[in-house]
C-alpha positions as CSV (number, residue, x, y, z in Angstrom):
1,X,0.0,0.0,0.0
2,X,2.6,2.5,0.8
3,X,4.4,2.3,-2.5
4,X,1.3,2.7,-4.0
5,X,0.8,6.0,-2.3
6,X,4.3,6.8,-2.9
7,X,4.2,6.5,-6.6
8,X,0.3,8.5,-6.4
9,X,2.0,11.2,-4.8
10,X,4.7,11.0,-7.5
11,X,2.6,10.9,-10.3
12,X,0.7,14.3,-8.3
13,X,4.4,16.0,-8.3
14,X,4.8,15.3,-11.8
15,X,1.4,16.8,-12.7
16,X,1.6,20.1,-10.7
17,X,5.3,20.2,-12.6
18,X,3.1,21.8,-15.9
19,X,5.2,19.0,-18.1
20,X,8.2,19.9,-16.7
21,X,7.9,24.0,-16.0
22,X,7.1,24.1,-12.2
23,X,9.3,24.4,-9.2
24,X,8.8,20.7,-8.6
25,X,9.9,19.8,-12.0
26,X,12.9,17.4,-11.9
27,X,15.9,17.7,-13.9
28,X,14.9,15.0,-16.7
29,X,11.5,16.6,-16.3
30,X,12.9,20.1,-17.2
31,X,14.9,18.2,-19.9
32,X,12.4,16.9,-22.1
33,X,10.4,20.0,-22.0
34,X,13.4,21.7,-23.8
35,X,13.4,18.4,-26.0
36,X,10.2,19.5,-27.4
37,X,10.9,22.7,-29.0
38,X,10.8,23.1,-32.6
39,X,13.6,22.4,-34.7
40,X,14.7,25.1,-36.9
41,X,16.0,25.0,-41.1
42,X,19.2,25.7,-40.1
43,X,19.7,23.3,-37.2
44,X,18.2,20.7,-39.4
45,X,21.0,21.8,-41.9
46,X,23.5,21.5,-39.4
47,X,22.4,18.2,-38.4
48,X,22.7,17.3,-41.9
49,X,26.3,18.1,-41.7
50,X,26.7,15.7,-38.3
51,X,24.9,12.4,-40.2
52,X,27.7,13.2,-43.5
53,X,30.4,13.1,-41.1
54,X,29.3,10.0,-38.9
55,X,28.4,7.8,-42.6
56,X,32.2,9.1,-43.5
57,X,33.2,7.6,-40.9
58,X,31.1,4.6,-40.5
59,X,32.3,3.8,-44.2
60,X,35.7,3.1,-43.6
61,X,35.3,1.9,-40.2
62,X,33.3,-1.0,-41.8
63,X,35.8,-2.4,-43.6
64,X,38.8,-2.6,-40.8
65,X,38.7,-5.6,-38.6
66,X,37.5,-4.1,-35.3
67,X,34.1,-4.8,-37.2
68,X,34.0,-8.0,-38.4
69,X,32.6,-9.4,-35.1
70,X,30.0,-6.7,-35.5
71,X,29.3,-7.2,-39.2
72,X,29.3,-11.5,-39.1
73,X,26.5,-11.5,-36.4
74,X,24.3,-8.7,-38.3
75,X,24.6,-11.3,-41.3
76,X,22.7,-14.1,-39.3
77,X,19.8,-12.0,-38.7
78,X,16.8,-12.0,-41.3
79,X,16.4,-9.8,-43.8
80,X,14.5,-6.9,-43.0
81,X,13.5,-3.6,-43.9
82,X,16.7,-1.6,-42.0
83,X,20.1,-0.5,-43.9
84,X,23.4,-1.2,-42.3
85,X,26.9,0.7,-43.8
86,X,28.2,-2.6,-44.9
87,X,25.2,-2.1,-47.3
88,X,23.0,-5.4,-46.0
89,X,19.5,-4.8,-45.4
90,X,18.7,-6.3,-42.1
91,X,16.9,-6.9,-38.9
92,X,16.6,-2.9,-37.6
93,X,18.1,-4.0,-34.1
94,X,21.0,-6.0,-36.0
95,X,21.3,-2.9,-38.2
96,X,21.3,-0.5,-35.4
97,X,24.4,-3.0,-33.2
98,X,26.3,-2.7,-36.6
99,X,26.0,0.4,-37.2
100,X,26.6,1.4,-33.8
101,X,29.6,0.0,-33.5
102,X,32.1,2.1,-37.0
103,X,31.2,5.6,-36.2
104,X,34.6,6.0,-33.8
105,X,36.5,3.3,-35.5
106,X,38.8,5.6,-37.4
107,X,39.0,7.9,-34.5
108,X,37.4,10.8,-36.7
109,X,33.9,11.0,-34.8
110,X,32.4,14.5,-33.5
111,X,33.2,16.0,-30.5
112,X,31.3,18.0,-28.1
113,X,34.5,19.5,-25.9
114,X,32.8,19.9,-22.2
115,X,30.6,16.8,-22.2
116,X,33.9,15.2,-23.0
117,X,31.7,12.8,-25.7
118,X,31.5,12.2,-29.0
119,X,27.7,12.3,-29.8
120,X,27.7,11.0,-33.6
121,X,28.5,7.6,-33.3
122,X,25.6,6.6,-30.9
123,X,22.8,9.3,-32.0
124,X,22.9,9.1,-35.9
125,X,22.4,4.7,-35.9
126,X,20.3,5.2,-32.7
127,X,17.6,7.4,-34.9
128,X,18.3,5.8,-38.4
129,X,17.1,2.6,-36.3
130,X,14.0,3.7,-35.8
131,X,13.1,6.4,-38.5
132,X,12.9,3.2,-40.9
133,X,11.3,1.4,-38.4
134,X,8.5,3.8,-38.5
135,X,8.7,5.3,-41.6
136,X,10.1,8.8,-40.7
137,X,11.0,11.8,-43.0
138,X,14.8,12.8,-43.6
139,X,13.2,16.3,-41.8
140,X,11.7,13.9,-38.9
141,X,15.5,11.9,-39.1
142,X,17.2,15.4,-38.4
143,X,14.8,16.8,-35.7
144,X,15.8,13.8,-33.7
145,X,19.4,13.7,-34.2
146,X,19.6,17.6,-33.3
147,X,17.1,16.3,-29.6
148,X,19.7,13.5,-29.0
149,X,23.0,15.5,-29.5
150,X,20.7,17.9,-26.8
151,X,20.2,15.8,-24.3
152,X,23.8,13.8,-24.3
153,X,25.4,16.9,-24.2
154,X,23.3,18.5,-21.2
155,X,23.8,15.8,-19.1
156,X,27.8,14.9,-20.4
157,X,28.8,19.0,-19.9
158,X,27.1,18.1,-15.9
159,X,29.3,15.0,-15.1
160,X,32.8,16.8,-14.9
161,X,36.1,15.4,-15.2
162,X,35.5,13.0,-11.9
163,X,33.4,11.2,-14.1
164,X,35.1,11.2,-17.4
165,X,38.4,10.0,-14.7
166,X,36.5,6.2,-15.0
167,X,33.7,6.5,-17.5
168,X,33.8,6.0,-21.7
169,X,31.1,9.8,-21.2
170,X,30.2,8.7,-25.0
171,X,28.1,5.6,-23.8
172,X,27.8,6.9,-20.4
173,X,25.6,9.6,-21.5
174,X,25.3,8.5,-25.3
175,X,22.3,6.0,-23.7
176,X,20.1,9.8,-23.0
177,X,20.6,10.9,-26.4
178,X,19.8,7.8,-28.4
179,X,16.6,7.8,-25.9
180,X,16.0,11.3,-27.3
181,X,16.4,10.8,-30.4
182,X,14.4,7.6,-30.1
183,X,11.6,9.5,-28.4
184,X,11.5,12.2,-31.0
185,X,10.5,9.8,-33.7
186,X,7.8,7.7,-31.6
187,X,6.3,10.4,-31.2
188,X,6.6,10.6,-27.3
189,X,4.5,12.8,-25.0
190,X,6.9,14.6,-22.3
191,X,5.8,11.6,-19.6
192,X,6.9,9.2,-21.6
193,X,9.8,10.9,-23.3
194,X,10.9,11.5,-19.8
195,X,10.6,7.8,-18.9
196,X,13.1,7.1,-22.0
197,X,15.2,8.9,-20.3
198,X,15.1,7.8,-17.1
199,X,15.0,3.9,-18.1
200,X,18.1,4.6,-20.5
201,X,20.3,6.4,-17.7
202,X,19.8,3.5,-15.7
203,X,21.0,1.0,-17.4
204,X,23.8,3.3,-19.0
205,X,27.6,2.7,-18.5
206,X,31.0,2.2,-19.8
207,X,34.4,1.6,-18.1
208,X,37.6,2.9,-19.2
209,X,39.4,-0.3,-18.6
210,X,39.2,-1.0,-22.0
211,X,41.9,1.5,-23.3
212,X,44.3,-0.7,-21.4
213,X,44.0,-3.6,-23.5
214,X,43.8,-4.3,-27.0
215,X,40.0,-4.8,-27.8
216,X,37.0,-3.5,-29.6
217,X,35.1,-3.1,-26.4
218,X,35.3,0.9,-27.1
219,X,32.7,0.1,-30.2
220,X,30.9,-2.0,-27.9
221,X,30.0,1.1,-25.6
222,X,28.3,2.6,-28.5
223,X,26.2,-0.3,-29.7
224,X,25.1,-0.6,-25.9
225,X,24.2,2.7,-25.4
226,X,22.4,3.1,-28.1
227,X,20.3,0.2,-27.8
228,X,19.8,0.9,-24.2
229,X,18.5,4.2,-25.6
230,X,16.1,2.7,-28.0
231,X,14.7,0.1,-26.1
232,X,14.2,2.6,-23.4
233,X,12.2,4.8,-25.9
234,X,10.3,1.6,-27.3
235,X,9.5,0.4,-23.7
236,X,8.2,3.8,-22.5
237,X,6.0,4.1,-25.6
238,X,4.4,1.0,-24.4
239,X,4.2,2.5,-20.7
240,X,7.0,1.4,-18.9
241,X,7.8,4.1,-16.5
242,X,11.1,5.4,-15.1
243,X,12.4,7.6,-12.5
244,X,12.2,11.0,-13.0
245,X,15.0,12.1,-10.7
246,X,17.3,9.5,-12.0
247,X,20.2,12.3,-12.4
248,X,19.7,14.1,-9.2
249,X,18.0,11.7,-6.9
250,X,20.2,10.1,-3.8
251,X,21.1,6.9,-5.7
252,X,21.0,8.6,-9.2
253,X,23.4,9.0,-11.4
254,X,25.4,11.8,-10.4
255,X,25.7,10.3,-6.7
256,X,26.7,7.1,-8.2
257,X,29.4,8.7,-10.5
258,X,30.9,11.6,-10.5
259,X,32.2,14.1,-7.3
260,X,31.8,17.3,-9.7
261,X,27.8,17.2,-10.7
262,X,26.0,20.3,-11.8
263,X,22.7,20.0,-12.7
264,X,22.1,23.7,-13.5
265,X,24.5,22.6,-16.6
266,X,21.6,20.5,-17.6
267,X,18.8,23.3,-17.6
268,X,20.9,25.7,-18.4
269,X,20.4,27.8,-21.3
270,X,17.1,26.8,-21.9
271,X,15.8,30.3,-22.7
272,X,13.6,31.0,-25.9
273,X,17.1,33.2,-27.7
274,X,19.0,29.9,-26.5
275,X,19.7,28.0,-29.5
276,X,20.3,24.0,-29.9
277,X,24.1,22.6,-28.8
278,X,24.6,20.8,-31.9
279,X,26.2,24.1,-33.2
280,X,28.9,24.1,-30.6
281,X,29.9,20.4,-31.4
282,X,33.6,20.1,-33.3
283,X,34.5,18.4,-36.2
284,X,37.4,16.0,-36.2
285,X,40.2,16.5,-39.4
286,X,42.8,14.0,-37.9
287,X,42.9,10.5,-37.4
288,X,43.2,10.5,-33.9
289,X,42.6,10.6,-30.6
290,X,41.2,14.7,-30.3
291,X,43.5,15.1,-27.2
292,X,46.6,14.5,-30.1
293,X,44.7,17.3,-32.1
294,X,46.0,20.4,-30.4
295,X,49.8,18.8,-30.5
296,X,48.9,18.4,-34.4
297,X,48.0,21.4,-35.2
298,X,51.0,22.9,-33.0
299,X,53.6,20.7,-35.0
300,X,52.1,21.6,-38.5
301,X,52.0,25.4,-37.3
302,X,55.9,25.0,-35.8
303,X,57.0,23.0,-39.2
304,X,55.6,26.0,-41.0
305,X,57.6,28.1,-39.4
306,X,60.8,26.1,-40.0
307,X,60.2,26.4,-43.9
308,X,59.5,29.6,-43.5
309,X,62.8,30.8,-41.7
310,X,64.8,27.8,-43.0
311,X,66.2,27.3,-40.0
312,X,66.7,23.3,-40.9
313,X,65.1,20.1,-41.2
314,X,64.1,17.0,-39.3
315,X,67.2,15.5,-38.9
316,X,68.2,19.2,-37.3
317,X,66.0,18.8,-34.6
318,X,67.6,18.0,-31.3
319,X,64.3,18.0,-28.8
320,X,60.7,18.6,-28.7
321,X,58.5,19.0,-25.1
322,X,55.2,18.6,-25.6
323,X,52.8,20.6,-22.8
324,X,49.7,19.6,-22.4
325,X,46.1,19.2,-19.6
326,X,46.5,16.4,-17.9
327,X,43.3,14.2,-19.4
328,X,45.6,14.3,-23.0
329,X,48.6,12.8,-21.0
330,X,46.7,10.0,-19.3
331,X,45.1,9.0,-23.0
332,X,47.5,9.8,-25.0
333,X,51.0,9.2,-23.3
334,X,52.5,6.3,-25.4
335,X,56.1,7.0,-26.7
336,X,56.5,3.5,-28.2
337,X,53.0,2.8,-29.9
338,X,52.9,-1.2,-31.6
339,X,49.4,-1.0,-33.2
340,X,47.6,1.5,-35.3
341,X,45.3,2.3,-32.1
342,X,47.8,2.8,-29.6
343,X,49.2,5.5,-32.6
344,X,46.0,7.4,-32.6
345,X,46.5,7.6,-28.8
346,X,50.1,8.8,-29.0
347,X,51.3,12.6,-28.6
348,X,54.9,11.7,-29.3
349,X,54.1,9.9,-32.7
350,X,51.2,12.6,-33.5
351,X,53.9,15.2,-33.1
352,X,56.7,12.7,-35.3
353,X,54.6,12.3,-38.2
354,X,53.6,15.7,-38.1
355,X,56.5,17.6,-37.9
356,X,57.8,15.0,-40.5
357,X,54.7,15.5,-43.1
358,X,54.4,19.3,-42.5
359,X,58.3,20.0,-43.4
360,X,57.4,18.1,-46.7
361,X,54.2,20.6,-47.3
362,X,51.8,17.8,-46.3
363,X,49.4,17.1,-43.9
364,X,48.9,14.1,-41.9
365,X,47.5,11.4,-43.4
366,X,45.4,7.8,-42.4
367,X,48.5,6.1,-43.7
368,X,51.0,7.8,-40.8
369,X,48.8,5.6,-38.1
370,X,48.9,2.1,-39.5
371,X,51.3,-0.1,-38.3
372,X,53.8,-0.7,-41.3
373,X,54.7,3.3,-40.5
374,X,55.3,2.5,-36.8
375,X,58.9,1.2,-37.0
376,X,60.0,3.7,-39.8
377,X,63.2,5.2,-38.8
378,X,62.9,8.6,-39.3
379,X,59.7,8.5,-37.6
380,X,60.9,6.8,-34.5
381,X,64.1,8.8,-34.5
382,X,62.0,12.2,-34.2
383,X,59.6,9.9,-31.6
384,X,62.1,9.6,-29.5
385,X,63.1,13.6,-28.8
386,X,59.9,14.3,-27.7
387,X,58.9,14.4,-24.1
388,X,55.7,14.8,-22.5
389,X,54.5,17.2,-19.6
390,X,51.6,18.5,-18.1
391,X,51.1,22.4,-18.1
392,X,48.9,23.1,-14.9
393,X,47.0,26.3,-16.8
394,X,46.1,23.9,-19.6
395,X,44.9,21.9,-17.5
396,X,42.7,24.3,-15.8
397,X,41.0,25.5,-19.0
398,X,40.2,21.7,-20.0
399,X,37.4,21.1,-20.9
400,X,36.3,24.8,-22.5
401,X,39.9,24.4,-24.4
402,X,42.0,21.7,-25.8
403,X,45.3,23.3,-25.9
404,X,49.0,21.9,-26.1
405,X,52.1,24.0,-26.1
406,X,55.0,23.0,-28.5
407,X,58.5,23.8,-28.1
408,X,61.5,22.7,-30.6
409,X,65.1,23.1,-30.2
410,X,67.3,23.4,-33.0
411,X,70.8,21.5,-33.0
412,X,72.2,24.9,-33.4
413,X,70.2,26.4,-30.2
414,X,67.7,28.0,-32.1
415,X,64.3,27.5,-30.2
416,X,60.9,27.7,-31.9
417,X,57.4,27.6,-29.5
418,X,53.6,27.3,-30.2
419,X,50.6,28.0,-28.2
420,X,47.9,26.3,-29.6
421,X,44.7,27.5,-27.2
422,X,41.9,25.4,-29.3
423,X,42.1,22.4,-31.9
424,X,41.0,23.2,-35.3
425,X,37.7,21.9,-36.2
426,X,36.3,23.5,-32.8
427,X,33.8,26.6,-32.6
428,X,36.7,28.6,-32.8
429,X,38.3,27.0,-35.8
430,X,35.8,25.3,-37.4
431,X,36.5,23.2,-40.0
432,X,35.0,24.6,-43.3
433,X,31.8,23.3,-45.2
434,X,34.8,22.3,-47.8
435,X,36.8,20.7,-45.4
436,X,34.2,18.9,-44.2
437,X,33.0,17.3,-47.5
438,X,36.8,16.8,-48.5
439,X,36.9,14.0,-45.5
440,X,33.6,12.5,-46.5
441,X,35.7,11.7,-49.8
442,X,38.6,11.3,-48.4
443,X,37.2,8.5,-46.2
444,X,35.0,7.0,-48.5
445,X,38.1,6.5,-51.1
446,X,39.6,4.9,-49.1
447,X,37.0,2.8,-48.2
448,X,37.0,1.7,-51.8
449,X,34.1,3.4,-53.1
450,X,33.6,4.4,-56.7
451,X,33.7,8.2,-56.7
452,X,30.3,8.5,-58.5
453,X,28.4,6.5,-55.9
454,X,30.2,8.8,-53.1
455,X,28.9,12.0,-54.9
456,X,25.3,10.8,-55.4
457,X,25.5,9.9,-51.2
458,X,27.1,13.5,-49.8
459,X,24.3,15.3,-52.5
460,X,21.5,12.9,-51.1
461,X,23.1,13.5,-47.1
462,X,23.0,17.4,-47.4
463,X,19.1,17.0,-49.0
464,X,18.1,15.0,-46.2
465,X,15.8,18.2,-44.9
466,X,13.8,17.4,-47.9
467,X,14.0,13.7,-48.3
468,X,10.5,11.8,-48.5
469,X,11.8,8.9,-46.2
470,X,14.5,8.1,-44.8
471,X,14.6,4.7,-46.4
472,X,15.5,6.2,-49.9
473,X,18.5,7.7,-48.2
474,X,19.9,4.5,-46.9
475,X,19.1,2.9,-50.3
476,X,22.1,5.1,-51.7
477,X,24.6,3.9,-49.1
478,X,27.1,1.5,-51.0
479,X,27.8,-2.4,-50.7
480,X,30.7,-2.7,-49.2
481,X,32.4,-6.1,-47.6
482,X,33.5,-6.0,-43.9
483,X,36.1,-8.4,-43.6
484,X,39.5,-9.2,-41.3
485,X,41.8,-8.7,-44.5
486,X,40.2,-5.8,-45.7
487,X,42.3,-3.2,-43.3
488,X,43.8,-0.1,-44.2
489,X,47.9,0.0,-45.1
C-alpha cells in the first residue's frame, strides 16, 4: 500500500510540474520539456552536416577488422526492412548494433569538448534505427538527431572530469541521447519521453578499462548505449515508467558517478534566444585521438615556421617538449605505440609524423597511423626527442579548451614555441563546409568506393531536410564487404 501512495503522490508532483515548468519539475522533467521545441532549417542543416560526417566515418570503419565481429552476427539475422553501412538490409536492431559500432572506429567522430563525448556515433544509428522502423522523413530523421546531440550533451557537460576519470562519457551519456532521439521519432508525449530517459540512464555505463588492452570493447560502448536508448524509448512508448529524478535523486546518477555534478549545466540555457548545442559540437580533421589534435596542429604550425625561416630540417632537430592538460597525457602518453590504435592515442608519434609531413608541405595522413609506419626510422628517431609534460593552466582551461604548447630546439640552439589555445575543427576553428565534404571523400576513397556512388551519397546527405523517407537515403549507401583482410595499409 505504501508504495502505492508513494508512486500517487509522485505521479501528483509530476502533474503540478506543468510537463516539466514548475518548481517541482525534476531535472529530466525540465529536460524533455526543452526536447520538445521546434527544430529550426538551419539546425536541421547542421544536423545534416553531423549524419555526413558520422556515414564518412562509418564507411571506412566497416571495412577494418574491429568490425568483423560486429558485421558477421548482423549477417545471421533476417532480412528486413533496415540499412546497415556494410550495405545489407537487415533486422533494424542487427542494423542499429552494426552500425553502432564504426562511427569511432577511425577515431574521426564529432566532438562536443565539455561533455567530454563524442555524440555522432551513438545518436545518428540510434535514430536511423527507428526512422525506418516507423517510416520517418529525412526532416523527422534530423529533428531527432539535433534532440539527441541535446540531451547527451546537457547531461555529459554536468558529469565533470571525476566522471570522465572512470567513464567512456560517449556511452555513459550517449544511452540519454539515443533515448532522445528515439523519443522524438515515436512520437513521445513529455511523460513518456521523460521515462526514455530515465529507463536509459539506468542502465547506461562504460568503463575505461578497455583502453588498457587491446579490444574492440570501445565500439561496444556505443552499440550498448544506443540500444539501451532505443529500447528505453520503445518500452516507454508501451508505458514502462522510469524515475524522474534519475540524475539528481540520492542513488542517481550523479551520486553514483561523479564528485563534480552540476545539474544547473543541464537546464541551463534553456531560454527562448538559446539555440540548440549541436552548433557548438567540433568536427574531427585528424585520425586520432582529439586530445593528439591540439599537438597536431602545434607541429604543423611549428613545421611552418621552420620552412619559413629555414632554419633546418628534421634530422636538425635535437628535442621537442610537448605541454599539455592532464586528461591528453593519461590518454595519449604512449612513446613506443605497436598497433595502429595505440598511434591514434600517442602525442609523441602525433607530433613525429607531423613535424615530418608538415616540413614536406603535407598534412597528416590515415596512412601515418597504420602499423607498417610505426617502426620507420625517421619516424621513430624524431619519436624519440619528444617528451611529455603537463602544463597546470592547460589543465585548468580543459574542458572549454584543448590546448598543447609545442617547443622545438634546434641543434644549433635555435628555439621555436607554439601555443595552440583550441584544436582546429572546434567553434573557434571550425572546419569549413569544404573541409568537411573533403573528409567524407577522403574517407569514403579509401573505403574503396567508386567516386560517383560517393557523390550521389554526400548530395543525397545534405538533401536530407527534404527527403521523402529516410529509407531512400539509406538505399544510396554503397555495398561494401566488412572483412579481417580488408584493413587499411
Amino acid at each position: 500500500m505504501s508504495g502505492q501512495i508513494y508512486l500517487n503522490r509522485a505521479a501528483k508532483a509530476s502533474a503540478n510540474a506543468s510537463a516539466g515548468t514548475g518548481p517541482s519539475a525534476s531535472v529530466l522533467e525540465t529536460l524533455a520539456t526543452r526536447l520538445a521545441a521546434p527544430v529550426d532549417d538551419a539546425t536541421r542543416s547542421r544536423a545534416s552536416q553531423h549524419v555526413l560526417d558520422w556515414l564518412a566515418s562509418a564507411q571506412l570503419g566497416v571495412v577494418q577488422p574491429a568490425a568483423s565481429g560486429f558485421a558477421a552476427l548482423a549477417r545471421e539475422s533476417a532480412p528486413n526492412i533496415c540499412r546497415a553501412v556494410a550495405g545489407q538490409s537487415v533486422d533494424w536492431w542487427y542494423a542499429l548494433q552494426l552500425n553502432a559500432a564504426l562511427g569511432n572506429i577511425m577515431e574521426m567522430d564529432d566532438l562536443h569538448r565539455t561533455s567530454i563525448l563524442h555524440p555522432g556515433p551513438v545518436i545518428v544509428p540510434a535514430a536511423i534505427a527507428i526512422a525506418e522502423k516507423v517510416g520517418a522523413s529525412g526532416a523527422e530523421l534530423l529533428d531527432a538527431i539535433v534532440r539527441g546531440y541535446e540531451a547527451t550533451i546537457r547531461i555529459g557537460r554536468a558529469l565533470g572530469t571525476s566522471h570522465y576519470k572512470y567513464f567512456h562519457n560517449t556511452s555513459s551519456c550517449g544511452s540519454f541521447g539515443a533515448a532522445a532521439a528515439a523519443a522524438s521519432l515515436l512520437k513521445l508525449d513529455h511523460a513518456k519521453t521523460v521515462s526514455a530517459l530515465a529507463n536509459a540512464g539506468s542502465r547506461t555505463g562504460g568503463l575505461w578499462q578497455m583502453r588498457h588492452e587491446a579490444c574492440e570493447t570501445k565500439s561496444l560502448h556505443n552499440v550498448m548505449a544506443a540500444q539501451t536508448g532505443v529500447q528505453s524509448a520503445l518500452l516507454a512508448a508501451a508505458g514502462v515508467r522510469g524515475p524522474s529524478q534519475l540524475l539528481e535523486g540520492p542513488q542517481g546518477l550523479f551520486a553514483a558517478t561523479t564528485d563534480q555534478a552540476d545539474p544547473q549545466a543541464v537546464v541551463a540555457q534553456m531560454g527562448r534566444g538559446d539555440g540548440w548545442l549541436i552548433h557548438d559540437v567540433s568536427f574531427k580533421p585528424w585520425p586520432a585521438c582529439r586530445h593528439a589534435h591540439p599537438v597536431i596542429d602545434a607541429a604543423l604550425a611549428l613545421a611552418k615556421t621552420m620552412a619559413t625561416r629555414s632554419v633546418g630540417q628534421a634530422a636538425d632537430i635535437r628535442a621537442i617538449e610537448v605541454a599539455t592538460y592532464k586528461s591528453a597525457i593519461d590518454f595519449c602518453n604512449k612513446p613506443d605505440p605497436t598497433t595502429e590504435a595505440e598511434a591514434k592515442f600517442s602525442l609523441q608519434h602525433s607530433v613525429a609524423i607531423t613535424l615530418l609531413r608538415g616540413l614536406a608541405g603535407e598534412l597528416p595522413q590515415l596512412i601515418d597511423f597504420a602499423v607498417s609506419n610505426l617502426a620507420d626510422p625517421n619516424v621513430v628517431a624524431l619519436r624519440e626527442r619528444v617528451s611529455v609534460g603537463e602544463d597546470a593552466g592547460l589543465t585548468s582551461a580543459f574542458p572549454n579548451h584543448y590546448a598543447a604548447r609545442l617547443k622545438v630546439t634546434m641543434s644549433n640552439g635555435d628555439v621555436l614555441n607554439h601555443l595552440q589555445e583550441d584544436a582546429w575543427g572546434d567553434p573557434e576553428l571550425p572546419l569549413s563546409q569544404e573541409g568537411l565534404q573533403a573528409k567524407f571523400f577522403m574517407l569514403f576513397d579509401a573505403a574503396g568506393v567508386e567516386r560517383a556512388v560517393t557523390q550521389a551519397l554526400l548530395a543525397a546527405t545534405l538533401a536530407l531536410p527534404m527527403s521523402t523517407t529516410v529509407s531512400d537515403w539509406t538505399a544510396l549507401w554503397p555495398n561494401v564487404v566488412s572483412q579481417n583482410s580488408a584493413q587499411h595499409t
